[in-house]
OpenMM code with the backbone's topology and positions (N, CA, C; nanometers):
from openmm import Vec3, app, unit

residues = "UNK UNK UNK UNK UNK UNK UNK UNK UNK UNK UNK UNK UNK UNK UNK UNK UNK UNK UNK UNK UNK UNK UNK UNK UNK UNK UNK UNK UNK UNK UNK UNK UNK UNK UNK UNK UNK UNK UNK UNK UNK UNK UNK UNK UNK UNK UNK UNK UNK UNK UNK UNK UNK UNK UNK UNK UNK UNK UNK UNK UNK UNK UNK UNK UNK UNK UNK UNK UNK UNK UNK UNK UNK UNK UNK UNK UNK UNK UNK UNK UNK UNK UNK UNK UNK UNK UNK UNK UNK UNK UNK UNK UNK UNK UNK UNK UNK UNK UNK UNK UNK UNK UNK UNK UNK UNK UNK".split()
positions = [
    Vec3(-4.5668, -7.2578, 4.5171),
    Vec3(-4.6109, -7.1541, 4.6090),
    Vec3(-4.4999, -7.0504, 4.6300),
    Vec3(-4.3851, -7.1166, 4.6321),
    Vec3(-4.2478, -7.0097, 4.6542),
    Vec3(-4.2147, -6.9119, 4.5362),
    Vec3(-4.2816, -6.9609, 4.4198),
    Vec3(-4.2503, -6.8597, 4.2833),
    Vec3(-4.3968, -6.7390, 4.3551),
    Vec3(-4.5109, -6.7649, 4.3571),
    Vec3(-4.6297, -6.7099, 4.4222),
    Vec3(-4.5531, -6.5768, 4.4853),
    Vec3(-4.5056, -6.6676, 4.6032),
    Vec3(-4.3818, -6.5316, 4.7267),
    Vec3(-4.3190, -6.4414, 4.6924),
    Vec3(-4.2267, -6.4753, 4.5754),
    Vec3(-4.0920, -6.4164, 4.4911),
    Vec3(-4.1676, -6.3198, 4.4441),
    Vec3(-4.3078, -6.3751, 4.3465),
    Vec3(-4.3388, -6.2100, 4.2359),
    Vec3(-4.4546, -6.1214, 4.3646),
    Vec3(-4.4734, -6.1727, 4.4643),
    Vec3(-4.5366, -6.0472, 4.5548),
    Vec3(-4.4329, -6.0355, 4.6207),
    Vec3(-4.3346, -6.0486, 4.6715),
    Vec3(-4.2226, -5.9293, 4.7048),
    Vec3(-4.1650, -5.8876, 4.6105),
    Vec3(-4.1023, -5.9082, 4.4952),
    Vec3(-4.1000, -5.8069, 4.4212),
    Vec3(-4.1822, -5.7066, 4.3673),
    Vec3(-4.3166, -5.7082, 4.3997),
    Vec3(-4.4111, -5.6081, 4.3967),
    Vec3(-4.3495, -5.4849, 4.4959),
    Vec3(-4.2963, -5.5104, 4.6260),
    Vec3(-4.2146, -5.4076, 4.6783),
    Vec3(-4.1012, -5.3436, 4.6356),
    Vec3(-4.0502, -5.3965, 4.5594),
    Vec3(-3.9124, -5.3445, 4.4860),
    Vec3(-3.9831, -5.2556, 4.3884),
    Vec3(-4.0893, -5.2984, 4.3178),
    Vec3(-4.1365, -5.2121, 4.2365),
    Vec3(-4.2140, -5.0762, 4.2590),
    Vec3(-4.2372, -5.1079, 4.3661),
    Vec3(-4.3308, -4.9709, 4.4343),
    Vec3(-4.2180, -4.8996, 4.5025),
    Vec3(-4.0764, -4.9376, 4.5439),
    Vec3(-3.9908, -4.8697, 4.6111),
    Vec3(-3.9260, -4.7704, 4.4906),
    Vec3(-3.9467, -4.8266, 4.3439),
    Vec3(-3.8773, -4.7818, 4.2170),
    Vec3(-3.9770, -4.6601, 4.1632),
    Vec3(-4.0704, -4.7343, 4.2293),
    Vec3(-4.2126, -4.6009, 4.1300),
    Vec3(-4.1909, -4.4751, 4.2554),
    Vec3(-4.1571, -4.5187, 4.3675),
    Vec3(-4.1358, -4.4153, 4.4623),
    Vec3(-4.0448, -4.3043, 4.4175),
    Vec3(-3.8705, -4.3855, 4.3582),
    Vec3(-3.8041, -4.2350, 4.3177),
    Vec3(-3.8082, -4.2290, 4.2025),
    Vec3(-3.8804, -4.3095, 4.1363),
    Vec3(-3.9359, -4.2736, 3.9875),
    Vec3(-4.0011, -4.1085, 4.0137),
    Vec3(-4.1064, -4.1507, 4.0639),
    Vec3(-4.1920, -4.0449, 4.1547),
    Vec3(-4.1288, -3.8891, 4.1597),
    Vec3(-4.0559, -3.9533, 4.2858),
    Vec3(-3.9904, -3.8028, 4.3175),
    Vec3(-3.8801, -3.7314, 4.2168),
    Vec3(-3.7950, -3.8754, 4.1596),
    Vec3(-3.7361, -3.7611, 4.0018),
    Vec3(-3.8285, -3.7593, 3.8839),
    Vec3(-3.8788, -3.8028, 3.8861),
    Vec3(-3.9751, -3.7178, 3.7772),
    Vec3(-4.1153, -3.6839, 3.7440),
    Vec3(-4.1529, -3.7646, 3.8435),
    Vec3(-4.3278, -3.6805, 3.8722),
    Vec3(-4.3936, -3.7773, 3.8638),
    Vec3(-4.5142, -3.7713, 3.9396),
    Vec3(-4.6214, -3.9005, 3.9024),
    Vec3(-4.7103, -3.9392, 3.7858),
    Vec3(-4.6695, -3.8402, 3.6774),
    Vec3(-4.7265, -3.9189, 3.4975),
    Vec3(-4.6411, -3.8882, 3.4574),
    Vec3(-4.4754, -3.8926, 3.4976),
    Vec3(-4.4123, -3.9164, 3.3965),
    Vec3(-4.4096, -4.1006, 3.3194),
    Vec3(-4.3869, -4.0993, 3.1773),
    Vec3(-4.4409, -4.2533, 3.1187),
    Vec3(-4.3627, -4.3861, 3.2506),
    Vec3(-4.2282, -4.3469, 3.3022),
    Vec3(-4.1561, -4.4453, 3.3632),
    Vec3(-4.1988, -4.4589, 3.4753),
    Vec3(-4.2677, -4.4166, 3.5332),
    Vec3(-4.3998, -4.3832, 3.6637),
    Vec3(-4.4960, -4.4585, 3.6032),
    Vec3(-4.5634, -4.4124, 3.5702),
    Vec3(-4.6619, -4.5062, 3.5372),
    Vec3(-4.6622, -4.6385, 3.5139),
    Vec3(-4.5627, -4.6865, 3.3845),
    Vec3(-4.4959, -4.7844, 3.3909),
    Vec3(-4.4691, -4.8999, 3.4921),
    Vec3(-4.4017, -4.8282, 3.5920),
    Vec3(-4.3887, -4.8923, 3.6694),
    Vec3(-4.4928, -4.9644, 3.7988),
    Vec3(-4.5544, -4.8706, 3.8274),
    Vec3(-4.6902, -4.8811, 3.8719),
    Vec3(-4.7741, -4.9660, 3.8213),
    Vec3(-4.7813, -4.9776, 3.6551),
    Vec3(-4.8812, -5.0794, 3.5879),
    Vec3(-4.8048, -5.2601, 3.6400),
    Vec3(-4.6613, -5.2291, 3.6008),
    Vec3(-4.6197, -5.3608, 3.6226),
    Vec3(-4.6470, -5.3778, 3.7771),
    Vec3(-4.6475, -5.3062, 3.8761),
    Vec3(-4.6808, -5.3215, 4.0200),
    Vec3(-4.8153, -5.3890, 4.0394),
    Vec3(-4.8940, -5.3029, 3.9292),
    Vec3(-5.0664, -5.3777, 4.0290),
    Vec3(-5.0846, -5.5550, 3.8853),
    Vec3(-5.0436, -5.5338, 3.8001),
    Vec3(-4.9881, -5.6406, 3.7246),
    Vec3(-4.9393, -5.7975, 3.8292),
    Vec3(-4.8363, -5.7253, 3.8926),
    Vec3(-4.7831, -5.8706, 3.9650),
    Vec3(-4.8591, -5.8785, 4.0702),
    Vec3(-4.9906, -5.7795, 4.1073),
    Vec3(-5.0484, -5.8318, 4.2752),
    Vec3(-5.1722, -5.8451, 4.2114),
    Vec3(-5.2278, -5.8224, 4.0663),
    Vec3(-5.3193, -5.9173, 3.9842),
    Vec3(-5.2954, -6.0725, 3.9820),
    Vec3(-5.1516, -6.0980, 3.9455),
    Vec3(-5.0732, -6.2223, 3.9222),
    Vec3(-5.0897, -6.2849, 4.0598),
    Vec3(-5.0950, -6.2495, 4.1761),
    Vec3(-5.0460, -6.2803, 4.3175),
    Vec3(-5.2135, -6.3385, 4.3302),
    Vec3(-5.2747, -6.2451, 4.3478),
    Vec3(-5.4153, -6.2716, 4.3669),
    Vec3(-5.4826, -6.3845, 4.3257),
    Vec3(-5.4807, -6.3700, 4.1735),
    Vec3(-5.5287, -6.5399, 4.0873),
    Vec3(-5.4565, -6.6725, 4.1119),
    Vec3(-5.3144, -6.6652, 4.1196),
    Vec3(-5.2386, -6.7717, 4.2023),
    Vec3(-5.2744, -6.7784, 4.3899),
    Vec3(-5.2773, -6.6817, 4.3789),
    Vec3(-5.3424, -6.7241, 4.6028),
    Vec3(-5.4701, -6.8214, 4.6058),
    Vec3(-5.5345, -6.7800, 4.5074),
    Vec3(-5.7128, -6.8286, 4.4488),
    Vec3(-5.6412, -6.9618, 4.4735),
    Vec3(-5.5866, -6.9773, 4.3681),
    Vec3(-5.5714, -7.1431, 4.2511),
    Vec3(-5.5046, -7.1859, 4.3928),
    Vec3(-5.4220, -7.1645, 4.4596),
    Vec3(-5.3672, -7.1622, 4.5722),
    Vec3(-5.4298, -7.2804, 4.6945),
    Vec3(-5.5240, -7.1981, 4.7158),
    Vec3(-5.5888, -7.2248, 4.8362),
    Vec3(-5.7404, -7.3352, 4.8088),
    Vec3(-5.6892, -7.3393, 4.6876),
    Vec3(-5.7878, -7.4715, 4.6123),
    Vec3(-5.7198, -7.5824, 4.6794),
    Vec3(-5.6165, -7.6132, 4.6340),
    Vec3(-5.4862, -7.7102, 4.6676),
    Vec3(-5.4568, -7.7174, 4.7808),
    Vec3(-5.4185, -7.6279, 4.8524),
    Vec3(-5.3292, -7.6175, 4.9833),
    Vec3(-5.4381, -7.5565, 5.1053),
    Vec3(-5.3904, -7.6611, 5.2339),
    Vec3(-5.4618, -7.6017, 5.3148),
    Vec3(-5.4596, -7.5048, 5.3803),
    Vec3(-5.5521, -7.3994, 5.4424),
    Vec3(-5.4817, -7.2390, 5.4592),
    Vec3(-5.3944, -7.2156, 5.5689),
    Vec3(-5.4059, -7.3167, 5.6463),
    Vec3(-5.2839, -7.2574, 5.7422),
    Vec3(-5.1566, -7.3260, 5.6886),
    Vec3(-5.1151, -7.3837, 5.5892),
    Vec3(-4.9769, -7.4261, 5.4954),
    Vec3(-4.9716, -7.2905, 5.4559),
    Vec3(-5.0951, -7.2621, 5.4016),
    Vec3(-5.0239, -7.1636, 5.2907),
    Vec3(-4.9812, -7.0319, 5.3414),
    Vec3(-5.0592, -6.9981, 5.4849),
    Vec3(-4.9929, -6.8796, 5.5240),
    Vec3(-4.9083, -6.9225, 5.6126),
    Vec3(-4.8325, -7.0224, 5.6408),
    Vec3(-4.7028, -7.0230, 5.7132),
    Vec3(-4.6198, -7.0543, 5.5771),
    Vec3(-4.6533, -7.0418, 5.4719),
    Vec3(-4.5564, -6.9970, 5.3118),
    Vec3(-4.5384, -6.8744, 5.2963),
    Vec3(-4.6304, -6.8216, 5.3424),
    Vec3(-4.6367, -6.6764, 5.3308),
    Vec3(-4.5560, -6.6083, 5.4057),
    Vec3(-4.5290, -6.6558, 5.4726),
    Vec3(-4.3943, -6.5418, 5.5731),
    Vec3(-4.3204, -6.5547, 5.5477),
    Vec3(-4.2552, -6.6160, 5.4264),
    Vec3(-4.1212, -6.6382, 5.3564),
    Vec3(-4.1065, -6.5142, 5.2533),
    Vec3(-4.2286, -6.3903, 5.2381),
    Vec3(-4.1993, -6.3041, 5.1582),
    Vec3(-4.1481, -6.2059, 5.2955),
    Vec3(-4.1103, -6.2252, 5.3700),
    Vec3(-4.0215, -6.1548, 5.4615),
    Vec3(-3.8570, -6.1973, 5.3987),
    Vec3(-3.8540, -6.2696, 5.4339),
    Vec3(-3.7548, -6.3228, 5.3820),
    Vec3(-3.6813, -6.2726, 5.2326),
    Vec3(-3.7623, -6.3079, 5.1452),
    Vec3(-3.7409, -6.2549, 4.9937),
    Vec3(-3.7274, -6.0895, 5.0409),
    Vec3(-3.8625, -6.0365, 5.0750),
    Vec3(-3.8100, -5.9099, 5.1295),
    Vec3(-3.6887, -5.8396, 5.1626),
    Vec3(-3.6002, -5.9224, 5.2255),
    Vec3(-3.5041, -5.8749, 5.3134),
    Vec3(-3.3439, -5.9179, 5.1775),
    Vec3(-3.3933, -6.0235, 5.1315),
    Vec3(-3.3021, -6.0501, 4.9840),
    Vec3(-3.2794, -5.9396, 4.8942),
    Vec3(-3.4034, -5.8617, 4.8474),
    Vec3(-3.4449, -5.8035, 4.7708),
    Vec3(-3.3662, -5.6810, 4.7869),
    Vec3(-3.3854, -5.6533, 4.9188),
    Vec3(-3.3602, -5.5121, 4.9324),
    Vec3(-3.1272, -5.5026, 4.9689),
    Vec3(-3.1247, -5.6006, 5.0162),
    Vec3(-2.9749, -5.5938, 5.0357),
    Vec3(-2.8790, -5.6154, 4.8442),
    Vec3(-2.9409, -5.6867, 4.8051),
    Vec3(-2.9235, -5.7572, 4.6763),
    Vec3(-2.9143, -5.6432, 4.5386),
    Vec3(-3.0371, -5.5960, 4.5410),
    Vec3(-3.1494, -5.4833, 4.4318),
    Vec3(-3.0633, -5.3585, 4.4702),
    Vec3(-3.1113, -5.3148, 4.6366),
    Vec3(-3.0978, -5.1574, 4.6404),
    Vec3(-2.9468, -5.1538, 4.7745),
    Vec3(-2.8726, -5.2612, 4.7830),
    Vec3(-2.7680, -5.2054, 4.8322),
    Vec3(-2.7727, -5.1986, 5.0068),
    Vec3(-2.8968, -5.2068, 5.0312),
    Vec3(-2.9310, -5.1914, 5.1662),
    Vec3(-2.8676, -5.2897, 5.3173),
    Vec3(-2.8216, -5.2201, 5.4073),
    Vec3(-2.7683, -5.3181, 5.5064),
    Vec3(-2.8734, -5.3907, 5.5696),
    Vec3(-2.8427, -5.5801, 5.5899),
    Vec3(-2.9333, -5.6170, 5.6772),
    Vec3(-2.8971, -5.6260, 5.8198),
    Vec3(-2.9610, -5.5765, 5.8971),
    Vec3(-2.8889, -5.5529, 6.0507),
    Vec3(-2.9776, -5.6409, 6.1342),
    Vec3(-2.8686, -5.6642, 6.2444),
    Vec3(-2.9506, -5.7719, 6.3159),
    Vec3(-3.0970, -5.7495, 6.3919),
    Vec3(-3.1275, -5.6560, 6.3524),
    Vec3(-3.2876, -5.6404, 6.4422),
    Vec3(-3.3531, -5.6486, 6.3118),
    Vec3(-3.3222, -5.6309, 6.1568),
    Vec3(-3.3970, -5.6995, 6.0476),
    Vec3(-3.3660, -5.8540, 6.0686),
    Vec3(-3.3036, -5.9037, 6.0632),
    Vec3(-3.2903, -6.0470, 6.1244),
    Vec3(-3.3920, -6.1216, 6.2237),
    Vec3(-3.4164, -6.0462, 6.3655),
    Vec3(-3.4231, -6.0815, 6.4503),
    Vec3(-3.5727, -6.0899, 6.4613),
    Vec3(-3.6177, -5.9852, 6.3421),
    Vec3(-3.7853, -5.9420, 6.3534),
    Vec3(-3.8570, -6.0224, 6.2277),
    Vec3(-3.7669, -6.0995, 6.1471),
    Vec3(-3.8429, -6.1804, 6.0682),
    Vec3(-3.8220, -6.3329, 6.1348),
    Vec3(-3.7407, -6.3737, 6.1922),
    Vec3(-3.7369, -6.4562, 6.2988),
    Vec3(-3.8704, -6.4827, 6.4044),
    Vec3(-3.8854, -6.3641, 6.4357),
    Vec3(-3.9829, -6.3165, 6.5327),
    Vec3(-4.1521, -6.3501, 6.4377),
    Vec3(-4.1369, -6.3200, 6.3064),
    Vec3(-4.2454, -6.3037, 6.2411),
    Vec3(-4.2524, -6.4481, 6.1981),
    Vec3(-4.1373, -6.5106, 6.1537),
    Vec3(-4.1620, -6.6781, 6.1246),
    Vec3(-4.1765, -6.7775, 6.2434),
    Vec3(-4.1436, -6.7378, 6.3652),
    Vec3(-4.1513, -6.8090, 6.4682),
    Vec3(-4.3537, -6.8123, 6.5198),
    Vec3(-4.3776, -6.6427, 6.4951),
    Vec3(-4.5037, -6.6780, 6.5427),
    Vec3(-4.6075, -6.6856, 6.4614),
    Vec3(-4.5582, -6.7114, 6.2870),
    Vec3(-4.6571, -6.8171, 6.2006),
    Vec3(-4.6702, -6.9665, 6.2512),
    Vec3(-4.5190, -6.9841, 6.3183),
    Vec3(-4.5134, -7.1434, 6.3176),
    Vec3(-4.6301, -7.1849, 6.4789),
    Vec3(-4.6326, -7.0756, 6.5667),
    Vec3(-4.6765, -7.0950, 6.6848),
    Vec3(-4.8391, -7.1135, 6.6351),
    Vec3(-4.9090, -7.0449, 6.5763),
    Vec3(-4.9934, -6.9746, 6.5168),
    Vec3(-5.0618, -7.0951, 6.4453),
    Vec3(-4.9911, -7.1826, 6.3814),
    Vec3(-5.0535, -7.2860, 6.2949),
    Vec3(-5.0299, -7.3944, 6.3325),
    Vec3(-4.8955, -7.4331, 6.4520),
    Vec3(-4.9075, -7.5918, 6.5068),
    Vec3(-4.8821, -7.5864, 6.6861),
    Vec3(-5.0294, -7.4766, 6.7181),
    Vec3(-5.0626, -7.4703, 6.8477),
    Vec3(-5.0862, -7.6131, 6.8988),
    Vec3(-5.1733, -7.6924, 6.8067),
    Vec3(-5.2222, -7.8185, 6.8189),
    Vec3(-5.0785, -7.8937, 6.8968),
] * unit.nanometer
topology = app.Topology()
chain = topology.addChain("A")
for resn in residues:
    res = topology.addResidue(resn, chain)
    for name in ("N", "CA", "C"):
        topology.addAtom(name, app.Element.getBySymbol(name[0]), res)
């Protein structure tokens, strides 16, 4: 399920790339596009694995798995593009994993 997480947040890295793909060189230039194809590619990939997914796993497991692409998120972007993680990015995926966990073992 955690490989599942990894290639839909990197679907954000890729749409952050088609972004200044974008703005330096236009939206049909080939490396634009490109990039974009591999984008809806990995949330094709995401989709058919969520399926096969939720065959297996019961759904409130699988979406308290799911808030771990916060996480990867926040990897991605300090790691990839250089970006500072500051403590209110910290504090708000905290916030977002705390109230999956509230969310699914109210019981």
């Amino acid at each position: 399920m955690q490989i599942m997480n990894v290639a839909f947040s990197l679907d954000t890295v890729l749409m952050k790339l088609a972004s200044v793909s974008w703005q330096e060189e236009g939206l049909f230039a080939c490396r634009t596009i490109m990039i974009l194809f591999a984008a809806v590619a990995v949330l094709g990939f995401y989709a058919v694995a969520w399926q096969a997914i939720l065959g297996k796993v019961d759904l409130s497991q699988a979406y308290l798995n799911k808030g771990t692409v916060v996480f990867w998120g926040l990897l991605w972007s300090a790691v990839i593009f250089h970006e500072q993680i500051t403590p209110f990015n910290i504090a708000g995926s905290l916030i977002i994993f705390m109230g999956l966990l509230m969310v699914n073992y109210h019981e």
